[in-house]
N, CA and C atoms as a LAMMPS dump frame, in Angstrom:
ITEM: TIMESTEP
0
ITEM: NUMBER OF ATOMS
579
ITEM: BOX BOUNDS ff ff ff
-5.0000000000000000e+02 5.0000000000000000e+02
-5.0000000000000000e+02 5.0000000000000000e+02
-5.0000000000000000e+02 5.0000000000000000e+02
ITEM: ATOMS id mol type element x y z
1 1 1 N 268.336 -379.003 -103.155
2 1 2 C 269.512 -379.35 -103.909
3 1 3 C 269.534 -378.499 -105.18
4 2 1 N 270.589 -377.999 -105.143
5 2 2 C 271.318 -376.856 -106.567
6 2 3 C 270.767 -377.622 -108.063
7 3 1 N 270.63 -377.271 -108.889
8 3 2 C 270.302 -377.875 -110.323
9 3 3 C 271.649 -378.888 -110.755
10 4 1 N 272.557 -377.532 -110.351
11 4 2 C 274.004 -378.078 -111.256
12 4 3 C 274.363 -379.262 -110.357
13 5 1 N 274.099 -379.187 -108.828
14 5 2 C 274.335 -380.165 -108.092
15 5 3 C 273.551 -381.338 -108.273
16 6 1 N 272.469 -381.489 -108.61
17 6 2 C 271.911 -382.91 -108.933
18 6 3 C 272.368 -382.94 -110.347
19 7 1 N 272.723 -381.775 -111.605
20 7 2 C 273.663 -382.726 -112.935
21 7 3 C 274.763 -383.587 -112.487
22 8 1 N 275.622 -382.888 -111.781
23 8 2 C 276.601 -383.359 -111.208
24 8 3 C 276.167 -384.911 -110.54
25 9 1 N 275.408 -385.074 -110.183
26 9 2 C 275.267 -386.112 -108.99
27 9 3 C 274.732 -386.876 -110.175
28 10 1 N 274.009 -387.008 -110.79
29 10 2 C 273.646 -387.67 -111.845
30 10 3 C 274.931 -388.645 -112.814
31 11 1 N 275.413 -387.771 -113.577
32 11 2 C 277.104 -387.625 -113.814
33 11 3 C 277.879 -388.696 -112.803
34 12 1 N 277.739 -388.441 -112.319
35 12 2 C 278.7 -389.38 -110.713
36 12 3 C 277.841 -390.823 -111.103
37 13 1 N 276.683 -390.608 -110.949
38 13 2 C 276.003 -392.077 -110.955
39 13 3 C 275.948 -392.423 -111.932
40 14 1 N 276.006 -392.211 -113.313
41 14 2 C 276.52 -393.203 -114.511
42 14 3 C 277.775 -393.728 -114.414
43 15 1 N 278.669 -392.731 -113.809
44 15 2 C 280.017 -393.62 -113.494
45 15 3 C 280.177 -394.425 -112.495
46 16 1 N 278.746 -394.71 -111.997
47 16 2 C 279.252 -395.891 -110.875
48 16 3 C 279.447 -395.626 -109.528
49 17 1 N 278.958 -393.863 -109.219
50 17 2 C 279.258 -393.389 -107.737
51 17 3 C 277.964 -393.772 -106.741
52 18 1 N 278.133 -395.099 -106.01
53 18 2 C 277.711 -395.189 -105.339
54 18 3 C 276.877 -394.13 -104.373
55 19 1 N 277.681 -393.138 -103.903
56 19 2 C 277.314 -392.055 -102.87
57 19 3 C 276.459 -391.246 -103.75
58 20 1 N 276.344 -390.549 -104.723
59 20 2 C 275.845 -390.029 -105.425
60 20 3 C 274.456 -390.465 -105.429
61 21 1 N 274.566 -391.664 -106
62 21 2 C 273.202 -392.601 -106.34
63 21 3 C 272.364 -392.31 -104.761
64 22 1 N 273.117 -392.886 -103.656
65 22 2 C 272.414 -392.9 -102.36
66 22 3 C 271.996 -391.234 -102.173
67 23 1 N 272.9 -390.4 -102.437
68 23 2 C 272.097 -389.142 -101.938
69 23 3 C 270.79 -388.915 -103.061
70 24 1 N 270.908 -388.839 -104.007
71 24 2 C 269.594 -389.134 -105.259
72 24 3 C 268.844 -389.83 -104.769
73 25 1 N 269.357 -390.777 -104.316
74 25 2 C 267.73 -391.941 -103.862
75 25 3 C 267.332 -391.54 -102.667
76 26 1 N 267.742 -390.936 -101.458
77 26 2 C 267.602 -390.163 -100.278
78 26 3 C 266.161 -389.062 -100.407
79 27 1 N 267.086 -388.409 -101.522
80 27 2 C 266.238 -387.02 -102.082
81 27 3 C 264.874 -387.56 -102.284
82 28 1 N 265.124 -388.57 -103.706
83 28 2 C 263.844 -388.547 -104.181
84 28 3 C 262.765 -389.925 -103.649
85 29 1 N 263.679 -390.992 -103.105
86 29 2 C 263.057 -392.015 -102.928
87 29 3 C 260.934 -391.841 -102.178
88 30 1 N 261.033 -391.164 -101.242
89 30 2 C 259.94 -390.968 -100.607
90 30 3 C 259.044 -390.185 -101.218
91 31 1 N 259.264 -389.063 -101.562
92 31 2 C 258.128 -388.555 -102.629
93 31 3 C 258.003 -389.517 -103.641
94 32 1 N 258.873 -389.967 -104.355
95 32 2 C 258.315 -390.832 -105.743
96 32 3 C 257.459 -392.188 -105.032
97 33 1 N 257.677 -392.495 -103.824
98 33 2 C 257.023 -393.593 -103.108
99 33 3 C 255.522 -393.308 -103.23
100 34 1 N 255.434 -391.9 -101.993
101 34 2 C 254.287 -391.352 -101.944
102 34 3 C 253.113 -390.783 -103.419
103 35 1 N 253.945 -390.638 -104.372
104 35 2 C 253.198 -390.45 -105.785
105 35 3 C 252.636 -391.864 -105.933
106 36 1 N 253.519 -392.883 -105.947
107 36 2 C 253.02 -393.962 -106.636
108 36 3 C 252.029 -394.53 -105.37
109 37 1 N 252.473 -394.629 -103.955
110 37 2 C 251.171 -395.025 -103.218
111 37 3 C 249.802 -394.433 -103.332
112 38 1 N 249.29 -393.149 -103.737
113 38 2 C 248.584 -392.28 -103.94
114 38 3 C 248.002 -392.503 -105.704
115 39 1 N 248.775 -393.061 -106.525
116 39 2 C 248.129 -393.18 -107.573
117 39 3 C 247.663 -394.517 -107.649
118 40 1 N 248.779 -395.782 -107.684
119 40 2 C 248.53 -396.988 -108.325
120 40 3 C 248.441 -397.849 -106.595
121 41 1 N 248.77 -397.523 -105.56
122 41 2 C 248.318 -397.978 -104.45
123 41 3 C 249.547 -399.092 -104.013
124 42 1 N 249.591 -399.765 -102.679
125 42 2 C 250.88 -399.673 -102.182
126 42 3 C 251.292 -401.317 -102.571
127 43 1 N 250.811 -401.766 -103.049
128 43 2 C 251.238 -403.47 -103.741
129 43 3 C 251.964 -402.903 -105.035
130 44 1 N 252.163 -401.604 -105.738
131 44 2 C 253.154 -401.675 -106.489
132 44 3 C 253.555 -400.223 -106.589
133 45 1 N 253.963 -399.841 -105.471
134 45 2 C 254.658 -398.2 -105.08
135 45 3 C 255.68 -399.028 -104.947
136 46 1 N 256.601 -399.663 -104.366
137 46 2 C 257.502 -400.382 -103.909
138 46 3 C 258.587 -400.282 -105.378
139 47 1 N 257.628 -401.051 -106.389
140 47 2 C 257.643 -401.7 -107.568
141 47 3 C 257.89 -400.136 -108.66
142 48 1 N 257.854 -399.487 -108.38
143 48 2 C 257.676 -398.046 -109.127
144 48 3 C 258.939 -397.567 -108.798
145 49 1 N 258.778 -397.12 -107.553
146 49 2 C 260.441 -396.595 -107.032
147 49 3 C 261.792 -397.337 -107.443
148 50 1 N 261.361 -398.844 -107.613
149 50 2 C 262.653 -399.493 -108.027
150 50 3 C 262.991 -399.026 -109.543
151 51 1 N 262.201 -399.262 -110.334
152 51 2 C 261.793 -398.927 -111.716
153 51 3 C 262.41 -397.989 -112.313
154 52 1 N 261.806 -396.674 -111.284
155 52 2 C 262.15 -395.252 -111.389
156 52 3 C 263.953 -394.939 -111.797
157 53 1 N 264.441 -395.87 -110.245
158 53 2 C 266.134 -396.044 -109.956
159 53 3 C 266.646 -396.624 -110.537
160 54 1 N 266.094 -397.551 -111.472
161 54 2 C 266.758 -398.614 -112.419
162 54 3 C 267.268 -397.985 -113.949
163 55 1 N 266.278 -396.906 -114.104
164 55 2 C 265.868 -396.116 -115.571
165 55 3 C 267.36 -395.42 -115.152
166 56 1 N 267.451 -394.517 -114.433
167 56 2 C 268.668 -393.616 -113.327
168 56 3 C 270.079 -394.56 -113.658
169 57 1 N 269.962 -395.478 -112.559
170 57 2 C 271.258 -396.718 -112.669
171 57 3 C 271.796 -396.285 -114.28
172 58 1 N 270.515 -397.186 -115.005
173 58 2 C 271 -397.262 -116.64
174 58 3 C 271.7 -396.519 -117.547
175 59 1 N 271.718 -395.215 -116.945
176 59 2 C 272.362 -394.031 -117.508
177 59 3 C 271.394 -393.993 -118.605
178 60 1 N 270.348 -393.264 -118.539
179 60 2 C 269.152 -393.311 -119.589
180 60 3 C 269.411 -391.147 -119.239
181 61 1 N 269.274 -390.58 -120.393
182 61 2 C 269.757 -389.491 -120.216
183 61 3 C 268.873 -388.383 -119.476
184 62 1 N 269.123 -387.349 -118.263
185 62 2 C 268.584 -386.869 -117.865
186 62 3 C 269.297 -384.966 -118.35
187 63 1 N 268.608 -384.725 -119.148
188 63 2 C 269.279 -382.952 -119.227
189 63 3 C 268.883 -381.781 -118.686
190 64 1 N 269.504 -381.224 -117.768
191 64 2 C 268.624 -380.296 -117.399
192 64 3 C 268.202 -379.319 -117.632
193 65 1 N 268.764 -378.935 -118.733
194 65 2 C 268.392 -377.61 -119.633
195 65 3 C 266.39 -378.23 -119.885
196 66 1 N 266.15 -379.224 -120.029
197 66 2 C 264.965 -379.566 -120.031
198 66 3 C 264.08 -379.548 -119.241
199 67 1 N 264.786 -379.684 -118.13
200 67 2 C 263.565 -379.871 -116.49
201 67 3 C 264.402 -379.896 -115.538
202 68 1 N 263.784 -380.184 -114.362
203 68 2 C 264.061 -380.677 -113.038
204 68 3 C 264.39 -382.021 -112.669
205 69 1 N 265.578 -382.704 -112.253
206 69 2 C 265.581 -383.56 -111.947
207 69 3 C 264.33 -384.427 -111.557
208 70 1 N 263.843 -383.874 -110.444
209 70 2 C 262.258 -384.065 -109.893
210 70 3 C 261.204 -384.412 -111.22
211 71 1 N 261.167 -383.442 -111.854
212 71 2 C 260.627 -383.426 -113.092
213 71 3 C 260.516 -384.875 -114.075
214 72 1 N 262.254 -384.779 -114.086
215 72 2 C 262.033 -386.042 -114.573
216 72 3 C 262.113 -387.475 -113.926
217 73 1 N 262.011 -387.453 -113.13
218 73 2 C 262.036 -388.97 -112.149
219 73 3 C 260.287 -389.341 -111.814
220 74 1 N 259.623 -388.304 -111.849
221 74 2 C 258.762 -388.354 -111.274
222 74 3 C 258.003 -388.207 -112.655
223 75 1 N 258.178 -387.944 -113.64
224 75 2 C 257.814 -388.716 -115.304
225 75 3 C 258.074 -389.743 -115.635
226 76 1 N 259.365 -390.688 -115.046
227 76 2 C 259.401 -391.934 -115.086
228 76 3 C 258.465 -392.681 -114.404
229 77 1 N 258.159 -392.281 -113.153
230 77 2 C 257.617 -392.75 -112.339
231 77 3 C 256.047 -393.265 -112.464
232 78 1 N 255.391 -391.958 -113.515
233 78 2 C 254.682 -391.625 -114.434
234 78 3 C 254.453 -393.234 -115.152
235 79 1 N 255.232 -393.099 -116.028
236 79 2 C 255.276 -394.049 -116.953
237 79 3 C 254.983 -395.536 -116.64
238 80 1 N 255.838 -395.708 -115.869
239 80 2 C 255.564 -397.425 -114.861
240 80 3 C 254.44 -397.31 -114.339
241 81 1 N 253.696 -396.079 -113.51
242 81 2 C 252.219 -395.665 -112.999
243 81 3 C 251.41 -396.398 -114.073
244 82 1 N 251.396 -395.262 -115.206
245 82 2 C 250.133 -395.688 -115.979
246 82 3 C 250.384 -397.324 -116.787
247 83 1 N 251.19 -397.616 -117.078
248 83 2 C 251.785 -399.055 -117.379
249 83 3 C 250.975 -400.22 -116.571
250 84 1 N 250.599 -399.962 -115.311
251 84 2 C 249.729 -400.615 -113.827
252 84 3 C 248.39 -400.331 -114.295
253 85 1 N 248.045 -399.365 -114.092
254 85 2 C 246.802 -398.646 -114.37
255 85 3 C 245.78 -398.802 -115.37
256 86 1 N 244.366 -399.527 -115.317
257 86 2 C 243.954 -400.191 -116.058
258 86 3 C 243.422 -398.881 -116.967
259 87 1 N 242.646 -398.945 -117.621
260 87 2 C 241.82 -397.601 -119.048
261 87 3 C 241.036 -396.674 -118.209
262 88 1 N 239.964 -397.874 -117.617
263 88 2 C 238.897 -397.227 -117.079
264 88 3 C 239.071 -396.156 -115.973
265 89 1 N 240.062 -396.667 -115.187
266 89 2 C 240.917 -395.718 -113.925
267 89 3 C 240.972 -394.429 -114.734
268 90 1 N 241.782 -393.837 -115.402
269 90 2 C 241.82 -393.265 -116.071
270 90 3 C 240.845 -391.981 -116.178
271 91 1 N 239.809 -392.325 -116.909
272 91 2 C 238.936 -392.033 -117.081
273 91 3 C 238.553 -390.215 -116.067
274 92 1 N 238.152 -389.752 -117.08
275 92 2 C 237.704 -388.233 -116.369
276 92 3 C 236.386 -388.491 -115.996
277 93 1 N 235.789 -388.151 -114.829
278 93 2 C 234.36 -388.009 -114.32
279 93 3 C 233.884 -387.046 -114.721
280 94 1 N 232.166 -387.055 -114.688
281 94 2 C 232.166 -385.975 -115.244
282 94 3 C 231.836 -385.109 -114.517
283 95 1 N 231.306 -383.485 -115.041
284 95 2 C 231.173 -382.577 -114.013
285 95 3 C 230.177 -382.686 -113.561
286 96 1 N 230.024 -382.294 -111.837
287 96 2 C 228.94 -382.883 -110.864
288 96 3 C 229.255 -381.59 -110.746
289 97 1 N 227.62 -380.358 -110.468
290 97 2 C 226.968 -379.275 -109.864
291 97 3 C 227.019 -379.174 -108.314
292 98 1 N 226.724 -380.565 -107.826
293 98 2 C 227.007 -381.133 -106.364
294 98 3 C 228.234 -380.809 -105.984
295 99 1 N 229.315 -380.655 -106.682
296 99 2 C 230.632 -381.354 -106.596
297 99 3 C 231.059 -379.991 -106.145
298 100 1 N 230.611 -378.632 -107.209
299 100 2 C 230.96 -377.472 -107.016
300 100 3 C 230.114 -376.831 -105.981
301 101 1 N 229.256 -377.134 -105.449
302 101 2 C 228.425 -376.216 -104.615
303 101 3 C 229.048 -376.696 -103.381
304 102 1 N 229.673 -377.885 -103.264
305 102 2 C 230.813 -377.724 -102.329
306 102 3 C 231.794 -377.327 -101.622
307 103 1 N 232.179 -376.74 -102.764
308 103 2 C 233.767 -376.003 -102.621
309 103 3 C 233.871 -375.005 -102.018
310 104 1 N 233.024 -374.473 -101.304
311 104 2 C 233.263 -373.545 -99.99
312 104 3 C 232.887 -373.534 -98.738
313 105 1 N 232.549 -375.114 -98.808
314 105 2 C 232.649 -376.179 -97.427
315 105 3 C 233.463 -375.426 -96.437
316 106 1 N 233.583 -375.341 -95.494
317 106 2 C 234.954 -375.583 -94.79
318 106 3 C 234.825 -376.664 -93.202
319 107 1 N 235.918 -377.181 -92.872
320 107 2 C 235.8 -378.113 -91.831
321 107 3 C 235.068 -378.815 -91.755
322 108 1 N 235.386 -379.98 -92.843
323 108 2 C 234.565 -380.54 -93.088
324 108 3 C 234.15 -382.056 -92.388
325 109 1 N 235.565 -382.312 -92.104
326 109 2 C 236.022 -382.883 -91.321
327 109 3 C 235.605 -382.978 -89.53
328 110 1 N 234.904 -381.8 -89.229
329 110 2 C 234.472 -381.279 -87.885
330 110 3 C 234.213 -382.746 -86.629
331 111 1 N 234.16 -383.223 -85.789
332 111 2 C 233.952 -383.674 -85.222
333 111 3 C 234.344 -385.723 -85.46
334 112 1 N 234.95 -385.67 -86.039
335 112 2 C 235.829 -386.616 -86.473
336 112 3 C 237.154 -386.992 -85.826
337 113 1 N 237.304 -388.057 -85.475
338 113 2 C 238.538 -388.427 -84.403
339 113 3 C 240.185 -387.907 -84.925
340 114 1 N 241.116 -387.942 -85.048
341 114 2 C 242.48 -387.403 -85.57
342 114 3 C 242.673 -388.656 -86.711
343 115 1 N 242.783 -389.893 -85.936
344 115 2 C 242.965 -391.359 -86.633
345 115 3 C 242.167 -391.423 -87.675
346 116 1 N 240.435 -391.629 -87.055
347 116 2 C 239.725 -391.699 -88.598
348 116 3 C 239.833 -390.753 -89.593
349 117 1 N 240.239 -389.133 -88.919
350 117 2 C 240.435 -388.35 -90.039
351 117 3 C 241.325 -388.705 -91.454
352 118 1 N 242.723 -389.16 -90.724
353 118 2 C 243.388 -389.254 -91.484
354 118 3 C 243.406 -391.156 -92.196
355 119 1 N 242.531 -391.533 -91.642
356 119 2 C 242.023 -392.604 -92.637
357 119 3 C 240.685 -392.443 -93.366
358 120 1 N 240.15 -391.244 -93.304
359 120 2 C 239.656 -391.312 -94.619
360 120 3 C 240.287 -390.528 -95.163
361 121 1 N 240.975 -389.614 -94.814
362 121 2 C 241.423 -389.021 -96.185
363 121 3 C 242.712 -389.672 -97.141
364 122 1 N 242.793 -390.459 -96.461
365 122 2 C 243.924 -391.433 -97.112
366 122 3 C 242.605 -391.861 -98.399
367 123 1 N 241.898 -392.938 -97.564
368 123 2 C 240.81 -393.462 -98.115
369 123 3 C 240.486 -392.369 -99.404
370 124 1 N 239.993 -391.182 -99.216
371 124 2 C 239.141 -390.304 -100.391
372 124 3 C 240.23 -390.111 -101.371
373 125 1 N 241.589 -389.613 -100.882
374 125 2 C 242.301 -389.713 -101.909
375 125 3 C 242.711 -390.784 -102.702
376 126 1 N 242.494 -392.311 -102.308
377 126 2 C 242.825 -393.22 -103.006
378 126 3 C 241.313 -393.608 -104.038
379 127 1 N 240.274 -392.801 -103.75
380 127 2 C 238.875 -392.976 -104.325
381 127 3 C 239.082 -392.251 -105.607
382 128 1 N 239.982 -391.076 -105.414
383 128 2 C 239.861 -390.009 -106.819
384 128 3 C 240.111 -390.55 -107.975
385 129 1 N 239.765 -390.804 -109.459
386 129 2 C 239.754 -390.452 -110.457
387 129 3 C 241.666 -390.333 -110.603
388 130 1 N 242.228 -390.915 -111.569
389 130 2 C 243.532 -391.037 -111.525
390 130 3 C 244.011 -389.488 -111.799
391 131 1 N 243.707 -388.831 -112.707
392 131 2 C 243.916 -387.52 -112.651
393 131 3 C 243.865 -386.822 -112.112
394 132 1 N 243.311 -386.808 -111.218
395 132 2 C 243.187 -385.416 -109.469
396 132 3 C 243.829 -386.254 -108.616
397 133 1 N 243.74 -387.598 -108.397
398 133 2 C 245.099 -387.952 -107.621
399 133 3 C 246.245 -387.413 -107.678
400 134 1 N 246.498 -387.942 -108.896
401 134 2 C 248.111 -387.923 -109.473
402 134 3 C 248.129 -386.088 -108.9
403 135 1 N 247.668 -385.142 -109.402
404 135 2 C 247.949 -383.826 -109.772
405 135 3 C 248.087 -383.648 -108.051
406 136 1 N 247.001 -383.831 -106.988
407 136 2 C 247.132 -383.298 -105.904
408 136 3 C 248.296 -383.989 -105.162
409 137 1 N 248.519 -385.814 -105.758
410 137 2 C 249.785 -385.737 -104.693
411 137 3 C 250.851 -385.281 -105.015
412 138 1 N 250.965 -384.954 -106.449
413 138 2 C 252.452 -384.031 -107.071
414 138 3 C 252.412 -382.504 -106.659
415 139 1 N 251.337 -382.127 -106.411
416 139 2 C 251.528 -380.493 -105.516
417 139 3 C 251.201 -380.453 -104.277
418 140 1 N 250.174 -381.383 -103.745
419 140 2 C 250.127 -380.641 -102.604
420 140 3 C 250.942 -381.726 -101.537
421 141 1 N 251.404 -383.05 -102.078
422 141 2 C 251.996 -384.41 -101.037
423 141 3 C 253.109 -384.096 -100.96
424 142 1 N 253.762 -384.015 -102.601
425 142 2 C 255.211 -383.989 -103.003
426 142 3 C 255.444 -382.728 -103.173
427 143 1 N 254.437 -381.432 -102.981
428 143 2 C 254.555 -379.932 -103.362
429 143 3 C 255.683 -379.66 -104.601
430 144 1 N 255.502 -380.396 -105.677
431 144 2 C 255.896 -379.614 -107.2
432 144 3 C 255.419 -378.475 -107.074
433 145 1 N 255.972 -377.96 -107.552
434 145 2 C 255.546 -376.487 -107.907
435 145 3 C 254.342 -377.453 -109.654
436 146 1 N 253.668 -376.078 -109.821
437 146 2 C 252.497 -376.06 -111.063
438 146 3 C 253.356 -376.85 -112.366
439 147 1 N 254.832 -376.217 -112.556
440 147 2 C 255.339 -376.056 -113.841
441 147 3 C 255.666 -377.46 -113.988
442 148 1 N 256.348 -378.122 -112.822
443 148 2 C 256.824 -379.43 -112.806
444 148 3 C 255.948 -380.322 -112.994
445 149 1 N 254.82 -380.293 -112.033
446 149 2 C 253.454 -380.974 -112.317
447 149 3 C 253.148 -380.859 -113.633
448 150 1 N 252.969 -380.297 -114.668
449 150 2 C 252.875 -380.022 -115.984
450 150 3 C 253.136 -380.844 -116.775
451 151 1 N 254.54 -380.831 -116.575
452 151 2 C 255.752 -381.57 -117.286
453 151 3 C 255.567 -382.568 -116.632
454 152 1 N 255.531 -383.483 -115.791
455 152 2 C 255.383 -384.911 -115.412
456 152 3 C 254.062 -385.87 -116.102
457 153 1 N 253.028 -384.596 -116.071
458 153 2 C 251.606 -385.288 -116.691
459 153 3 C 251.371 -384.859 -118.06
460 154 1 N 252.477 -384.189 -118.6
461 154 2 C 252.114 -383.78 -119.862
462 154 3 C 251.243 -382.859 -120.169
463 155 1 N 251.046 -381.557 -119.544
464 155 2 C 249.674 -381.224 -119.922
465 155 3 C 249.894 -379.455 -119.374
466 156 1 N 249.166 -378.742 -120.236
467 156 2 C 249.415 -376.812 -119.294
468 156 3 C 249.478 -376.885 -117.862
469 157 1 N 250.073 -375.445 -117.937
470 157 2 C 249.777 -375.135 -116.234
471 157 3 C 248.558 -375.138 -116.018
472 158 1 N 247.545 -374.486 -116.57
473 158 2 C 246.657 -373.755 -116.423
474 158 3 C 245.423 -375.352 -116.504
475 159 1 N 245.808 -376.676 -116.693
476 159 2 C 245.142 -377.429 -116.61
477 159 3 C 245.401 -378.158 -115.097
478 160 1 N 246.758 -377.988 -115.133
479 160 2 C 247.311 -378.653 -113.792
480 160 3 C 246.527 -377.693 -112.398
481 161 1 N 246.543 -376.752 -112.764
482 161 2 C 245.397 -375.867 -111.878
483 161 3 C 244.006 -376.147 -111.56
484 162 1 N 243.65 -376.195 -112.907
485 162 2 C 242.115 -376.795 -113.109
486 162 3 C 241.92 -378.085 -112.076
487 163 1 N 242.997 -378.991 -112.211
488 163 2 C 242.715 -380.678 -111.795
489 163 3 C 242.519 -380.021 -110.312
490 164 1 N 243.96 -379.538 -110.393
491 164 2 C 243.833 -379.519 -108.675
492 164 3 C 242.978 -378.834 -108.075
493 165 1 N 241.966 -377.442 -108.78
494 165 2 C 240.796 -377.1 -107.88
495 165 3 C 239.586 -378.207 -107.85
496 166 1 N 240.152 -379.039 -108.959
497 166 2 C 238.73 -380.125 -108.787
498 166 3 C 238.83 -381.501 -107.876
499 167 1 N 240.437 -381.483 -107.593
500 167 2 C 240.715 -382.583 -106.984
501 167 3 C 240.587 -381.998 -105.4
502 168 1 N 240.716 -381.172 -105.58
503 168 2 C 240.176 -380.596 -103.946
504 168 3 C 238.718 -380.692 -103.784
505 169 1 N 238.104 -380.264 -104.623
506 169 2 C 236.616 -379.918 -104.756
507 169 3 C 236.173 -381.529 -104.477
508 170 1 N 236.587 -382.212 -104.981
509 170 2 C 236.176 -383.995 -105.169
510 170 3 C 236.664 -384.342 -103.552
511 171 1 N 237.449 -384.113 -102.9
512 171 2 C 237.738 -384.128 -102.128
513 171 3 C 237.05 -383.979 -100.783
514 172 1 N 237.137 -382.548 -100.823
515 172 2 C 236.217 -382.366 -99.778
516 172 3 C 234.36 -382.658 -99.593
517 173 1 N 234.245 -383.452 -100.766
518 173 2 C 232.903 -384.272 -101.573
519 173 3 C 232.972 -385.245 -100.664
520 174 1 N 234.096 -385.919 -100.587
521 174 2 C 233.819 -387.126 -100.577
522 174 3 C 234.356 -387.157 -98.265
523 175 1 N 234.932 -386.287 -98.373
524 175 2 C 235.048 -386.023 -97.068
525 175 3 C 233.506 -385.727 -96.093
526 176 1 N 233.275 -384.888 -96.544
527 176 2 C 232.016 -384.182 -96.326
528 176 3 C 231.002 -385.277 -95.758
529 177 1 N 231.1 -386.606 -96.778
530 177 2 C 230.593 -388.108 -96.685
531 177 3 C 230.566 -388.895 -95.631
532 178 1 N 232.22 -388.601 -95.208
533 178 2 C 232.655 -389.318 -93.687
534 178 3 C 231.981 -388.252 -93.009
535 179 1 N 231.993 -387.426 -92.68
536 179 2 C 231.426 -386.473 -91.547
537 179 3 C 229.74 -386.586 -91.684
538 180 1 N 229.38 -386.905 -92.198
539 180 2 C 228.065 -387.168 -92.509
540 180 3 C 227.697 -388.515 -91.538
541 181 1 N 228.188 -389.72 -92.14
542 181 2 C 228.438 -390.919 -91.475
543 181 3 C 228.713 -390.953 -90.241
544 182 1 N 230.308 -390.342 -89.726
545 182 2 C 230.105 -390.042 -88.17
546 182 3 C 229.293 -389.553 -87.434
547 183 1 N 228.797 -388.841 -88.034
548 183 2 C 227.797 -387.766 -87.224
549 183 3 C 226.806 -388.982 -86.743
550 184 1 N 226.244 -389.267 -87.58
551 184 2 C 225.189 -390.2 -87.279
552 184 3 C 225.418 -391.662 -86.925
553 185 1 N 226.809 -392.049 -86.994
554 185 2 C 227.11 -393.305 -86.177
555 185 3 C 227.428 -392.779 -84.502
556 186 1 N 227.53 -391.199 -84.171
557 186 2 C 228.352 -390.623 -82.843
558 186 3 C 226.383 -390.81 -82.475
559 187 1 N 225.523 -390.13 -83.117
560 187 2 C 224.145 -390.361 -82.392
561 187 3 C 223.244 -391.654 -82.339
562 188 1 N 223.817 -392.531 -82.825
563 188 2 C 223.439 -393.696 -82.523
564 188 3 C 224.056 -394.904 -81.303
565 189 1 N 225.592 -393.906 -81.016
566 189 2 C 226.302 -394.121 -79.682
567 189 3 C 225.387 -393.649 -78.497
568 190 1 N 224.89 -392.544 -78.857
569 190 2 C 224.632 -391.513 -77.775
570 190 3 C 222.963 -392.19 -77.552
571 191 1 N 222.116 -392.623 -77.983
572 191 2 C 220.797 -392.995 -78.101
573 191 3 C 220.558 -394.282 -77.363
574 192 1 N 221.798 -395.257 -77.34
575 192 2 C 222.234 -396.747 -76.576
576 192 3 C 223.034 -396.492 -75.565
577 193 1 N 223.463 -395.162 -75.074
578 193 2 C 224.001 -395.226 -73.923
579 193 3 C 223.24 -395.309 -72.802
């Protein structure tokens, strides 16, 4: 969607344009879902998205000479997030040597069913540290570009980079974990057969 076309559509929905609003909530409803299931978890993603649309409804001002629509919905979204979100969540981990001697893992995942794959990685991503969450599901779930991600978390590009090589790095940490586990729950199948 065009820039001028979501001002426009914006515009429409302070005056009450139904259709407008629905194509806006179309657009953004599911990514802003998927941010908030991925950060604050799915008993109040529901609760976020409404939030998000309510701020919108209100005619609370969106300019775009400032950002991206995206940008800013998904800073609201932000806001009601950390509002949920207790201190400690929060919290930066610190740097693990382990963590980096990782990061050129690959397939890590190897021998792992399709299903459990993608329940743990649901799982690992809901394990991360609120800050490499947030950053990886705004680029790599919801694919923001760097600049937008920035502007939603407040913070440089060049940090929004940082998170996300570490939120990968944490990642495939904690992946690495399940494949570990299978491995040795698949030879303890194989030993009782």
């Amino acid at each position: 969607m065009d820039v001028r076309d979501e001002a426009a559509l914006v515009a429409a929905v302070r005056h009450g344009d139904e259709t407008a609003f629905a194509r806006l909530y179309a657009a953004y409803q599911g990514p802003i879902y998927r941010y908030a299931l991925h950060t604050c978890g799915a008993a109040a993603a529901d609760d976020v998205v409404q939030e998000t649309f309510l701020v919108l409804l209100r005619g609370e001002r969106f300019d775009p000479r400032r950002g991206t629509l995206a940008g800013y919905l998904f800073g609201i979204a932000r806001h009601h997030i950390l509002k949920r979100i207790s201190a400690a969540q929060r919290e930066l981990p610190m740097a693990d040597d382990a963590v980096e001697a990782l990061a050129g893992d690959e397939e890590v995942l190897d021998g792992v069913s399709r299903a459990e794959a993608v329940l743990a990685v649901r799982e690992a991503i809901q394990s991360l540290p609120l800050v490499y969450r947030e950053i990886l599901t705004l680029c790599e779930l919801d694919e923001l570009d760097y600049g937008t991600a920035a502007a939603v978390v407040g913070c440089p590009i060049g940090t929004v980079r940082s998170r996300l090589h570490r939120a990968k790095v944490l990642l495939r940490l904690k992946l690495a974990e399940v494949r570990v586990k299978a491995d040795a729950a698949y030879r303890t199948r194989s030993r009782s057969a």
